[in-house]
Structures are given as structure tokens and as C-alpha cells.
C-alpha positions as CSV (number, residue, x, y, z in Angstrom):
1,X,176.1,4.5,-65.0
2,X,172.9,2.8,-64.6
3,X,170.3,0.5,-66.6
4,X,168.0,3.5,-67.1
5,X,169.8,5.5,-69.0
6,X,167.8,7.8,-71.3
7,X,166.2,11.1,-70.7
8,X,163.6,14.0,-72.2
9,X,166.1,15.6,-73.3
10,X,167.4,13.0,-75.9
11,X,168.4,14.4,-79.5
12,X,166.9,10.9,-80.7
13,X,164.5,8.1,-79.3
14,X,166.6,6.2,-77.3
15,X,169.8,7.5,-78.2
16,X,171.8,5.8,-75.4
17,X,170.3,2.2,-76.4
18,X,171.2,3.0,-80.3
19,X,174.2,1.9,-82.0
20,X,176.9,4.4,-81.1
21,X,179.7,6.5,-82.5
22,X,183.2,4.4,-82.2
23,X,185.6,6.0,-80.8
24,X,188.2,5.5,-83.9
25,X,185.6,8.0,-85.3
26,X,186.5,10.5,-82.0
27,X,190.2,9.6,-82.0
28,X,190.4,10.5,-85.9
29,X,188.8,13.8,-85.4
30,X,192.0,17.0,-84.9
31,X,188.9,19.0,-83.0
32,X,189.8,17.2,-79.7
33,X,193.4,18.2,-79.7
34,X,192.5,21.1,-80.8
35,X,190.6,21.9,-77.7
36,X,192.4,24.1,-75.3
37,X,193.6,22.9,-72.4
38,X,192.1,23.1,-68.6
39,X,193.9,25.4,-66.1
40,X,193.9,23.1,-62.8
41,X,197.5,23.9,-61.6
42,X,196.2,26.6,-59.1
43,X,193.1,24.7,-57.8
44,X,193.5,24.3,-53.9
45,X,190.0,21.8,-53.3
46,X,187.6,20.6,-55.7
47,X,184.3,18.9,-54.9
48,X,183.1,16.3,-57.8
49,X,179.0,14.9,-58.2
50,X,179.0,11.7,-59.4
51,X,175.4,10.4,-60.4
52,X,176.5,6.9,-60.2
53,X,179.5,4.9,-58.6
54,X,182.1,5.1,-62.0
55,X,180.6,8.4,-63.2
56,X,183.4,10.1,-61.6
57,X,186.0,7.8,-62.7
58,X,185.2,7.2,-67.0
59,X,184.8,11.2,-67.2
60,X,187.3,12.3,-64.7
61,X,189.4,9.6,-63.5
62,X,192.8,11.4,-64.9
63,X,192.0,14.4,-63.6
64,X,191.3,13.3,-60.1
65,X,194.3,10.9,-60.3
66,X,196.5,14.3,-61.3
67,X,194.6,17.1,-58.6
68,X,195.1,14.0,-55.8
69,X,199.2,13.8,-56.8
70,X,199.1,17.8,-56.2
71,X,198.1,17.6,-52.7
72,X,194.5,18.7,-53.8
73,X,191.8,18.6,-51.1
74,X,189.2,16.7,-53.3
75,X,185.7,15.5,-51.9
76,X,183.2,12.7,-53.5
77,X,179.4,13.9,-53.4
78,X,178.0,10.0,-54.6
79,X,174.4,11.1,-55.3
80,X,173.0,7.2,-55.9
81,X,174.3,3.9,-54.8
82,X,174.0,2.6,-58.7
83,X,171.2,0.0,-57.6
84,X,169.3,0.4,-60.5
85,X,172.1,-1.1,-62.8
86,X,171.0,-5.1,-62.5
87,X,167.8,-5.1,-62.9
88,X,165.4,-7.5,-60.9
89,X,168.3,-8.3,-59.2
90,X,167.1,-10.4,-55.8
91,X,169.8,-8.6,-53.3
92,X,170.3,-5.1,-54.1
93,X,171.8,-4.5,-50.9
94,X,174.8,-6.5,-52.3
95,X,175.0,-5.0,-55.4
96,X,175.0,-1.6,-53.4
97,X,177.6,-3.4,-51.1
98,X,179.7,-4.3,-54.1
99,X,179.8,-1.0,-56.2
100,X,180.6,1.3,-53.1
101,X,183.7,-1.3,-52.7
102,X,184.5,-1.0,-56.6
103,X,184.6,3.0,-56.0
104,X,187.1,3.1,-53.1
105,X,189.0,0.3,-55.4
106,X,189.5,2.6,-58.2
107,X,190.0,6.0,-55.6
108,X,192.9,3.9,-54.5
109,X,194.2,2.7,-58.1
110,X,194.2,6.6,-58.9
111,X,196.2,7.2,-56.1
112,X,193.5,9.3,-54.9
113,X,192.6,6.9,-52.0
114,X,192.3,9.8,-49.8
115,X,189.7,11.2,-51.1
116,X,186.7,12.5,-48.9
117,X,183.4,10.6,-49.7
118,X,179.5,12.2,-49.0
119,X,176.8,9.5,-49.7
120,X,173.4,10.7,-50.5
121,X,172.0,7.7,-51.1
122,X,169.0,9.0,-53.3
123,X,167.3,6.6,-56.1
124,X,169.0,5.6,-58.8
125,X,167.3,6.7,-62.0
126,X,164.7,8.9,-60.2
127,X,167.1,12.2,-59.9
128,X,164.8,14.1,-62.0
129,X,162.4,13.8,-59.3
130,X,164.3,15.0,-56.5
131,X,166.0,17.8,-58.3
132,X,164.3,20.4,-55.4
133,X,165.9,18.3,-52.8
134,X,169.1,17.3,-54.6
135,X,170.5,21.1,-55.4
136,X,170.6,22.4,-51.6
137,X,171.9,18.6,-50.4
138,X,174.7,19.4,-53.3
139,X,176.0,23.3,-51.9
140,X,175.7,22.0,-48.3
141,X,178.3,19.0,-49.3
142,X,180.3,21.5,-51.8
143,X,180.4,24.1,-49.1
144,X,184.2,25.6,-48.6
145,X,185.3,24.0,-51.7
146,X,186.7,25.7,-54.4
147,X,185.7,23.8,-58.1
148,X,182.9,21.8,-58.6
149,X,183.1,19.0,-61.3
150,X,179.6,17.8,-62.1
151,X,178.1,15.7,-64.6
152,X,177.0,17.2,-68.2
153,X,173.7,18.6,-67.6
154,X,172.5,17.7,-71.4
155,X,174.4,14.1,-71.3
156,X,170.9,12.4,-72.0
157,X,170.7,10.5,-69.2
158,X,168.3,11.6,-66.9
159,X,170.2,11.0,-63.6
160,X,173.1,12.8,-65.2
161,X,171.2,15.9,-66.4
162,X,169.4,15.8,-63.1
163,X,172.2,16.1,-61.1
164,X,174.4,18.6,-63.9
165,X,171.1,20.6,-63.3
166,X,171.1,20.5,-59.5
167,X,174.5,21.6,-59.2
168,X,174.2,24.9,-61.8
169,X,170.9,25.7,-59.2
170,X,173.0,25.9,-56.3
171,X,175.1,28.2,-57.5
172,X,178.2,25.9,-58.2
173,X,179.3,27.1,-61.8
174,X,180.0,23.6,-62.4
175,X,182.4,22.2,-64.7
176,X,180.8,19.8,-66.7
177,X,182.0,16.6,-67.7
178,X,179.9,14.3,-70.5
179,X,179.8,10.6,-70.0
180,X,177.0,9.2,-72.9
181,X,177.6,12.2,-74.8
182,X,180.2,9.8,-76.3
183,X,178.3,7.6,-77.5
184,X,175.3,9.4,-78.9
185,X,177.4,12.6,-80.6
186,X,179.5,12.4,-82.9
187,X,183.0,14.4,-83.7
188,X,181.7,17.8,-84.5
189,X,178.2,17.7,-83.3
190,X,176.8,21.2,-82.9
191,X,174.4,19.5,-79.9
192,X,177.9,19.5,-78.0
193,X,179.7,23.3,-76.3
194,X,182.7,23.1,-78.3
195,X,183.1,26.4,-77.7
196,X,183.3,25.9,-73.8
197,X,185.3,22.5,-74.5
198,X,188.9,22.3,-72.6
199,X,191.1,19.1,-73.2
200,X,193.5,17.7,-69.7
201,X,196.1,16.0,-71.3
202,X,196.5,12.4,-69.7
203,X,200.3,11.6,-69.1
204,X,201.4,7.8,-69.9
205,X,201.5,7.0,-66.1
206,X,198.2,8.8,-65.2
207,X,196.3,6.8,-68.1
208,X,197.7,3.6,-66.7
209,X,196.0,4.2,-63.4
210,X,192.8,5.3,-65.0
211,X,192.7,2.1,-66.9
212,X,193.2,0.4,-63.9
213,X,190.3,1.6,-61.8
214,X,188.2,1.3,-64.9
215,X,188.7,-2.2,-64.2
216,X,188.1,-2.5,-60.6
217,X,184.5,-2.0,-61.8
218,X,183.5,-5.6,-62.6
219,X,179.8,-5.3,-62.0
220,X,179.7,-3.2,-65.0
221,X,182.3,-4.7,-66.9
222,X,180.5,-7.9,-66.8
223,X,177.4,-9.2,-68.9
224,X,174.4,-9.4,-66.5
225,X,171.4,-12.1,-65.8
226,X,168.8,-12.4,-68.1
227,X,170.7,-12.2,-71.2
228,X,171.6,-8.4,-70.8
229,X,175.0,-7.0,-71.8
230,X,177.0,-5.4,-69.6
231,X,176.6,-1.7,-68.6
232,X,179.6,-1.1,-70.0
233,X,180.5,-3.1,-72.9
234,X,184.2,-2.4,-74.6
235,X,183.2,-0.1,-77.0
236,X,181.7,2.0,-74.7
237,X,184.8,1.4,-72.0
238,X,187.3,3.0,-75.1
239,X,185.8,6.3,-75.2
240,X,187.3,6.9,-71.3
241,X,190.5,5.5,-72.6
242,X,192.3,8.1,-74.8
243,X,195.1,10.0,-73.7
244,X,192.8,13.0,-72.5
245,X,189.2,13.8,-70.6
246,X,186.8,16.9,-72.0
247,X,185.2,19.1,-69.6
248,X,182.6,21.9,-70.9
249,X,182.6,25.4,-68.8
């Protein structure tokens, strides 16, 4: 995630800032179980874009955890370094330093410690500037790889949409997994693909690890200088925290 967070694309002004759903409100609703579930078992490799370092984790970190136990060739394509996430910070090259080191943290609480890692080290929160270079950087790092998990191209978040965008250019036929969507939409929001929606079911021992490399990202767990709260606050932190993830076809 990242301190810039909104987009054009948002349903409301500042959506992302606002006061959010709660996930008791999500957790009470019978669409998610509803929600059939993802097909994975057959998947040989699988390539995921990650906006920001713990992008990948919050909206996928079961699913990685479960492709990684299955002997799954799986690749990392980090578009940014998350330095936009502190800001005015006076050594971003630390904060870089330190968020690359939470990310191979939480690969390894997964048990996905294996996983192959492509930096591109573009700007966080200027994606949707770079779109023209990003989409043929993303098919030359997804090349040979079977799935591509990506983030939700209408998450408003610009970074996110940029990069959900970039992928569907290439060719990818992405599966798209929301991250703010969460926050901003609520249970049965018709601004959400329900219709494309598929539920992975989250075993007790798979959930466990996710909540563990959810916590091996301290620079967003914690409130920041200035006065700001931190990226990721608890409330926000529960909606990657239920027994399943959501991907949208």
C-alpha cells in the first residue's frame, strides 16, 4: 500500500481516506460464502504483480502460501519499492531497505520463501504515468508462466488500477485481486464483479501463516512521524484476515 492512495476512478471523493465499511459488516454478509470457489489445483506456475511490497500478501497471501505447499513455480513481479508510504521521510533508501526485508519475511512466514522475485523499481504512486512502459516490463517478467494474479484494476487506488490495467494490456487475462475495495464497498455493492467473484477457502493452518507475515510488516503496522496513522491501521488489517481471499475473473 502506499500514502497516496486514491485514484480518478473513485466512486466518491476520497473514498480510501473516508470512514470505511467494517469488516463485521463483510463477515455478516452469506454473499461471500456464497461465492464459488477458485480452481488452483491444476496450476503448474503463476506469476503475481504486486503494486506495493504487502499488496501481494493482504489479497493473496493464502493463496500463495497454498500454490507454494503444491510445489507451484510462483514468481514476484514488485512494480514499486513502497517509498512513497512515509512521507517526507529523510532516508527513503532505508525505508526501501526495510520493506523489501519485510516482503522476503512474510514469503518465508508463508512458506513460500522460494519464491522468485522481479524488481522494477518504478515510482511509487506515479503508475498511472508509466502505464506505456509498465505493460510490456509486466509480459516480459510473466513470460512462460501460466496464471497471472494482478491487482483489481478498479480498486481506487491509482497505483493499483495502474498496474491491474497494465497487466490486462499485455495480454495476461489477469486474475484480479481487490485490496481498498474493502474498505470503500460495501457487502453487495454493484460497483464490485460479483458475478466474476471466486472465494479460496483459507484452511486453519494457512490463515495462521498469513497472519503471521501480515505482521512482519511493521512499517505499516506502525503509526508514522508527523502525527499520521499507520498505513494499515487494525480495522483495515481485518479485512485480510477472514478465513478466505476474493479474486474477480
Amino acid at each position: 500500500m502506499s500514502a497516496e492512495r486514491t485514484g480518478e476512478a473513485d466512486p466518491a471523493p476520497n473514498a480510501i481516506d473516508a470512514p470505511g465499511t467494517s469488516e463485521a459488516e463483510w463477515r455478516a454478509w452469506p454473499g461471500l460464502g456464497a461465492l464459488p470457489a477458485l480452481a488452483y489445483g491444476g496450476w503448474r506456475s503463476a506469476v503475481v504483480i504486486a503494486a506495493h511490497p504487502d499488496d501481494e500478501v493482504l489479497g493473496l497471501g493464502g493463496l500463495l502460501s497454498l500454490l507454494a505447499a503444491s510445489g507451484v513455480r510462483l514468481r514476484l513481479v514488485a512494480v514499486t519499492d513502497g517509498e512513497a508510504s512515509h512521507p517526507g521521510i529523510a532516508d527513503v533508501a532505508a525505508l526501501v531497505a526495510r520493506r523489501v526485508g519485510e516482503t522476503g519475511a512474510a514469503l518465508e512466514a508463508l512458506g513460500a520463501g522460494d519464491v522468485e522475485i522481479v524488481r522494477l523499481g518504478m515510482p511509487d504512486t506515479g503508475l498511472a504515468d508509466r502505464e506505456g512502459e509498465l505493460a510490456p516490463a509486466l509480459k516480459k517478467a510473466s513470460a512462460g508462466f501460466e496464471v497471472c494474479l494482478a491487482p483489481w484494476e478498479a480498486d481506487v487506488h491509482s497505483d493499483h488500477e495502474a498496474a491491474g490495467r497494465a497487466a490486462a494490456s499485455a495480454g495476461l487475462r489477469p486474475y484480479f485481486y481487490p485490496i481498498w475495495a474493502w474498505h470503500w464497498a460495501r457487502p453487495g455493492d454493484m460497483r464490485l464483479p460479483w458475478d466474476r467473484a471466486l472465494r479460496i477457502p483459507l484452511p486453519p493452518a494457512v490463515l495462521a501463516r498469513k497472519r503471521a507475515a501480515i505482521d512482519c510488516f511493521a512499517s505499516q503496522l506502525e503509526p508514522r512521524d508527523a502525527g499520521l496513522e499507520a498505513v494499515l491501521p487494525p480495522g483495515v488489517v481485518a479485512h485480510f484476515t477472514r478465513d478466505h481471499e476474493v479474486l474477480f475473473r
